[in-house]
N, C-alpha and C positions, 0 to 999 in steps of 0.2 A: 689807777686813780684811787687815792680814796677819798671820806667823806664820812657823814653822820647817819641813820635814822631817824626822822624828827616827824614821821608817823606812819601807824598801822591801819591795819584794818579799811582803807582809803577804797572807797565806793566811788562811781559816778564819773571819775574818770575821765570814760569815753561816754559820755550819754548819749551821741546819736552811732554808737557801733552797734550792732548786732551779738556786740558778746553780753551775754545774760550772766557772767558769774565774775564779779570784780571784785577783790579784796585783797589789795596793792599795799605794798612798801612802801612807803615814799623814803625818800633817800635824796641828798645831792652828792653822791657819787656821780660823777660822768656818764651819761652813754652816748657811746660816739655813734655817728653812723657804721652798721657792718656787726655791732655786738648785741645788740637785741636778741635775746636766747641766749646770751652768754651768761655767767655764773655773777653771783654776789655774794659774798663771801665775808666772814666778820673775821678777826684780827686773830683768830686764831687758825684761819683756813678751811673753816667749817662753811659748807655751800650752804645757806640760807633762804634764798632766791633767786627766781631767773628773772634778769633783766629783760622788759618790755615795752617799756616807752618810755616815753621823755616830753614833757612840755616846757615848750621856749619861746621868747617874744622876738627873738631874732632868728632862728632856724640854724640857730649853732645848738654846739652841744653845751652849752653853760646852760643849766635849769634844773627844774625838778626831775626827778626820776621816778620809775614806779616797777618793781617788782612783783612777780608774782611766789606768794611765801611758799616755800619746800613745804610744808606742811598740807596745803593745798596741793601739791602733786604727790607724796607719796602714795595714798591711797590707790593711784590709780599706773607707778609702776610696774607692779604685778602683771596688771591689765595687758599694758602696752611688750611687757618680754613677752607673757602668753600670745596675744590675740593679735599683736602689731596696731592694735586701736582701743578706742577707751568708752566704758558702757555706763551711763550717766543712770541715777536714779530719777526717776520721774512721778508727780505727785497729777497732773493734768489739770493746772489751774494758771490762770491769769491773777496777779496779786500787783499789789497795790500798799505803799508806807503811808502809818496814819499819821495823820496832824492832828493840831490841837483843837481843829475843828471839829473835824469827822470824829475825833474823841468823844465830844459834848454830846454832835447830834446821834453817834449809836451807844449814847449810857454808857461809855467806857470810864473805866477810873482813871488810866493811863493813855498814853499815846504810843507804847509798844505795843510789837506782830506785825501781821500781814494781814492786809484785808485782802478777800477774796474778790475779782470782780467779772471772774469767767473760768465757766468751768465744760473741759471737753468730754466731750460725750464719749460713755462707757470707759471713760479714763480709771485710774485706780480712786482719784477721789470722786468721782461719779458712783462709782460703786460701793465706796465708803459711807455713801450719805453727807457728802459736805455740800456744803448750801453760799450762792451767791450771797455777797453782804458778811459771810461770818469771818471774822478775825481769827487766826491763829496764833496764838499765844503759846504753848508750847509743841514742839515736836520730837517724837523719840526720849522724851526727858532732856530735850534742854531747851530754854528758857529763849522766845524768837524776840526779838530787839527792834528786828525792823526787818521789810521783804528781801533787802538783800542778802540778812544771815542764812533766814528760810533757804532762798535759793541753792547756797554754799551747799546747806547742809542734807536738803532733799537728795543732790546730784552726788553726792559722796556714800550715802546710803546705798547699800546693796541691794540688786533688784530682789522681787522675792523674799525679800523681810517684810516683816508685820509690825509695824510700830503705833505708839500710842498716838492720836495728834488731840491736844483738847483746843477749844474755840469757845469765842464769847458768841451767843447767837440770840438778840433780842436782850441783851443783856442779862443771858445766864451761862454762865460754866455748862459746856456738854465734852463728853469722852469719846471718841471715835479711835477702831483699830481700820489702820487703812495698810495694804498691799501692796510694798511699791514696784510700780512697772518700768520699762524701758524706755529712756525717752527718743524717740522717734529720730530719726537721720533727719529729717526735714520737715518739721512740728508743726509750720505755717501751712502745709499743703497736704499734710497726710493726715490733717485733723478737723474737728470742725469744734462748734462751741454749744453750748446750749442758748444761749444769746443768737447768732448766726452765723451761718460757713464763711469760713475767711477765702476769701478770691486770689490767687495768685495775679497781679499784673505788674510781676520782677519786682515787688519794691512790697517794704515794709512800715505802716506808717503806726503813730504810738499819740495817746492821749493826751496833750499839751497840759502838764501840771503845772504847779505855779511856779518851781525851780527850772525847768526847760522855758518858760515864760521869763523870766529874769535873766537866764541865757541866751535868749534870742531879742532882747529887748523889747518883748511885747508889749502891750498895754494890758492886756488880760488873758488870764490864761483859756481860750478858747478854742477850738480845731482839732486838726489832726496835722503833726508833724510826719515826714520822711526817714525814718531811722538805719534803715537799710535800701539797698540797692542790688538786684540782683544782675552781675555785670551780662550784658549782652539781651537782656531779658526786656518788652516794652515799654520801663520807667527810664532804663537808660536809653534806648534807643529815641525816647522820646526827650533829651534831653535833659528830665529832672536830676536833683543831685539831694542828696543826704543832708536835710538842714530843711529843705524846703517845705515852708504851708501851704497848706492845701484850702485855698478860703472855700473856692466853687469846682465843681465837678459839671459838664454839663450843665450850666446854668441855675445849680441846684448848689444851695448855700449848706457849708459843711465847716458847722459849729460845733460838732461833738464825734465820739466814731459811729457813734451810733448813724447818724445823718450820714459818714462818709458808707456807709455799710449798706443801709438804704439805697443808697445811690450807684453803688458798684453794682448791685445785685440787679440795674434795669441795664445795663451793658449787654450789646448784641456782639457775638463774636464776630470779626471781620470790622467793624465799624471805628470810625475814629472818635476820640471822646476830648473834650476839649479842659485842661485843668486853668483856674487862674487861681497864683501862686504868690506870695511874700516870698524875698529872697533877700536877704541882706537890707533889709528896709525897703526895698522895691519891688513892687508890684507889675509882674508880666504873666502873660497865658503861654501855655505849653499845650502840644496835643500829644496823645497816646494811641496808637491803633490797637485794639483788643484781640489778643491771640486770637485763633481760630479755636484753638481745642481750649 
């Protein structure tokens, strides 16, 4: 088939998957069911990108397409002839894209970077001295836009470099050299936060912004959404699905993560715990039995 590029650099994607580094093709080239991984190719047979999904209103293949750009994997070619697997760079922060609010309220001139909103303990930037609340504006000498470039550009960094990162903090320029380390096989369980330990119970849930709020048709962005699902693991066994809010936990009202965080951490193991959930505009209780271990 062919077709056009009619945009780069395309974020968000997938907002409630679990993959943390999106920076797609878009394309309306085809992809049929069965080529996803297959090649993308510009007119003079130069491989470009690898085909990965496809959004459609009918579940055919006539839609938009999304590539993942070669340039985005070669760095980690290498990797995968050597080691048969790929070793990400890792900064150990939870981050966050500013708006034109959070601009205002922390003195920013702009509404690029990445604000910081969790940072794990003895991670490389724990040790660096980066601080909740600070925005990063540059990293390594280049210039961050917004949390998803960060991302890209952390995980492509070699472990064991020293690079520059500067941040607005209190609104002033500060210089920090940070370390970067390896990011963890399984981030959510083999780490904790300076905020509090995040609980494995097979599911992942993510701070409801105002754009996840306009995709789920909420009225305010308020809770904590489902972003992941771990298959076989208590959140599926108990029925929830990826999309789901979380209003009440145990009868305990969960506005913010913080409040879901609170609330995880009185959970007795063996015991069941009761969620009531928005799902598609409706509202039903699900229950979850809490591992033993």
């Amino acid at each position: 088939t062919v077709g056009v590029v009619s945009a780069k650099s395309r974020s968000a994607v997938m907002p409630y998957s679990e993959l943390p580094y999106q920076d797609f093709i878009q394309t309306d080239a085809s992809i049929n069911p069965g080529n996803s991984g297959g090649p993308l190719l510009n007119i003079s047979g130069e491989l470009v990108g690898i085909n990965s999904v496809i959004a459609t209103r009918t579940g055919q293949s006539a839609g938009i397409g999304f590539a993942i750009p070669i340039n985005l994997i070669q760095p980690f070619i290498a990797q995968l002839k050597e080691k048969g697997s790929v070793t990400r760079g890792w900064l150990g922060v939870t981050i966050q894209p500013v708006d034109d609010n959070l601009a205002k309220a922390l003195d920013l001139k702009s509404n690029s970077g990445a604000l910081i909103t969790e940072i794990v303990e003895d991670s490389p930037a724990d040790k660096a001295g980066l601080e909740i609340k600070d925005v990063i504006t540059q990293f390594n000498r280049n210039e961050i836009k917004d949390s998803n470039e960060l991302s890209r550009i952390v995980a492509s960094t070699e472990v064991g470099e020293k690079v520059d990162v500067t941040v607005i903090r209190d609104g002033r320029e500060k210089q920090l050299k940070v370390e970067i380390g390896e990011r963890p096989a399984n981030i959510w369980t083999e780490t904790s936060t300076r905020s509090n330990r995040i609980k494995d119970l097979g599911m992942t849930v993510e701070t409801i912004t105002p754009d996840i709020a306009a995709q789920l048709k909420l009225e305010k962005p308020e809770g904590v959404v489902i972003t992941n699902i771990e298959p076989g693991g208590a959140a599926d066994n108990g029925g929830l699905i990826v999309g789901d809010v979380i209003l009440e936990l145990n009868d305990k009202k969960i506005d913010s993560l913080a409040a879901y965080r609170s609330a995880i951490e009185e959970l007795k193991p063996g015991e069941a715990a009761s969620l009531y959930i928005l799902r598609g505009g409706r509202k039903i209780f699900r229950a979850i039995k809490i591992p033993e271990a």
